[in-house]
Each structure stands twice: as structure tokens, then as C-alpha cells.
Phi, psi and omega in degrees: 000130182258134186257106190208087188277119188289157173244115157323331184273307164256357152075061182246127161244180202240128176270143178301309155333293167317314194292290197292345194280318170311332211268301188317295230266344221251308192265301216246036160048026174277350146217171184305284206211163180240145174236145189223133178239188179266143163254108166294335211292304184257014158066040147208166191299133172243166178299118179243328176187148146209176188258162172280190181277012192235342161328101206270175184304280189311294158020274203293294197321300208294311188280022119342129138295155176293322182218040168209174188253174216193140172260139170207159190241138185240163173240079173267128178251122182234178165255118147333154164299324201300328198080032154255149174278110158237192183218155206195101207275119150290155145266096195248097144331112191236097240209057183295168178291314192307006169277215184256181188290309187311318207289308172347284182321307185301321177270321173300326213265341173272299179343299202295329209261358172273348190277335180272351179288348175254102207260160206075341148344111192249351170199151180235131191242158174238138177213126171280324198231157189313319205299336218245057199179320234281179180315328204278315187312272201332273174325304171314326211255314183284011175253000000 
């Protein structure tokens, strides 16, 4: 059965696709990072790219857009002071100023209800420009 719960407001939906490919980086480390866009055409978020697991941070930055928003799920693997490995899944809103009004609108007005379709998610950032997402963020927030 395929599932595709709309949010009233923006009538926005989750391709099943998004789910699972968010679910593979989640149990089965396969991938780095996820990047997701809105189809206005078909009213729902979709898959735009990801990256694999040997893929770096900088990477994941440049396949940003420069200037439109982009929903994306990160894998940060850090070490502790203890020297344990964990990992620790971002959600990053992705909202440069320079994109259009619509496109804003349209991923803020949507966000809350595609972020609960990603259960394991463990922080969420919001960044209009890289510095405010970049590695130094990540490592604060996951410690």
C-alpha cells in the first residue's frame, strides 16, 4: 500500500522513494547524505541526489544549490572525547536569501510535515548561507 499523507495547507506530499532512500542512509549507512527537492509539478518531495558513503562534507555543500532551497538529511560521523564512534543524522533546511519568494515559502510551509516522515532524525538546522550548516556547526550541535 503506498502512503502519501498530504499536509492541508500546502497539500504537499512524501514519494515513498524519499522514505526509503532516507530509511537506507539511516539503518544501512549507504548513503552520506540525502538531498531532496520539492516537484511542484507532482506536489511532492523527492530525491534530487545523494551522495555515497566515502563522500565529504564539502562534497554535500557544493551539491547545494546556490540559489534555491533544497531539503537535506546529513550522516555526521564524529569521534568523542570517550574515542567513540557515533553518528548523528542531520536535517538541514536549506533556504539560501537569494532564492525566489515562492521557493521559501513553499519549503517553510512544507518542512514540518516532511521532517516527521523522517523518524530518526536527530537535529535540525536551518541555513540560508553554508557557514551557518558548515562542519564547525555540526560538531557543536552533535556534541
Amino acid at each position: 500500500m503506498s502512503f502519501r499523507g498530504l499536509n492541508a495547507s500546502s497539500g504537499m506530499g512524501v514519494a515513498d522513494h524519499s522514505k526509503n532512500t532516507f530509511l537506507e542512509l539511516k539503518r544501512k549507512k549507504v548513503h552520506r547524505y540525502v538531498i531532496f527537492k520539492i516537484d511542484e509539478k507532482k506536489k511532492e518531495v523527492i530525491v534530487e541526489k545523494t551522495g555515497g558513503p566515502a563522500e565529504s562534507f564539502d562534497e554535500f555543500a557544493a551539491a547545494l544549490p546556490e540559489n534555491d532551497c533544497r531539503y537535506a538529511v546529513y550522516d555526521f560521523d564524529f569521534v568523542t572525547s570517550e574515542n567513540c564512534q557515533k553518528s548523528k543524522i542531520f536535517f538541514i533546511a536549506w533556504s539560501p536569501d537569494s532564492s525566489r519568494i515562492r521557493a521559501k515559502m513553499l519549503y517553510a510551509t512544507s518542512k514540518e510535515r516532511f521532517r516527521r516522515e523522517l523518524d530518526g532524525v536527530h537535529y535540525e538546522i536551518q541555513a540560508t548561507d553554508p557557514t551557518e550548516m558548515d562542519l564547525e556547526v555540526l560538531r557543536e550541535r552533535a556534541h
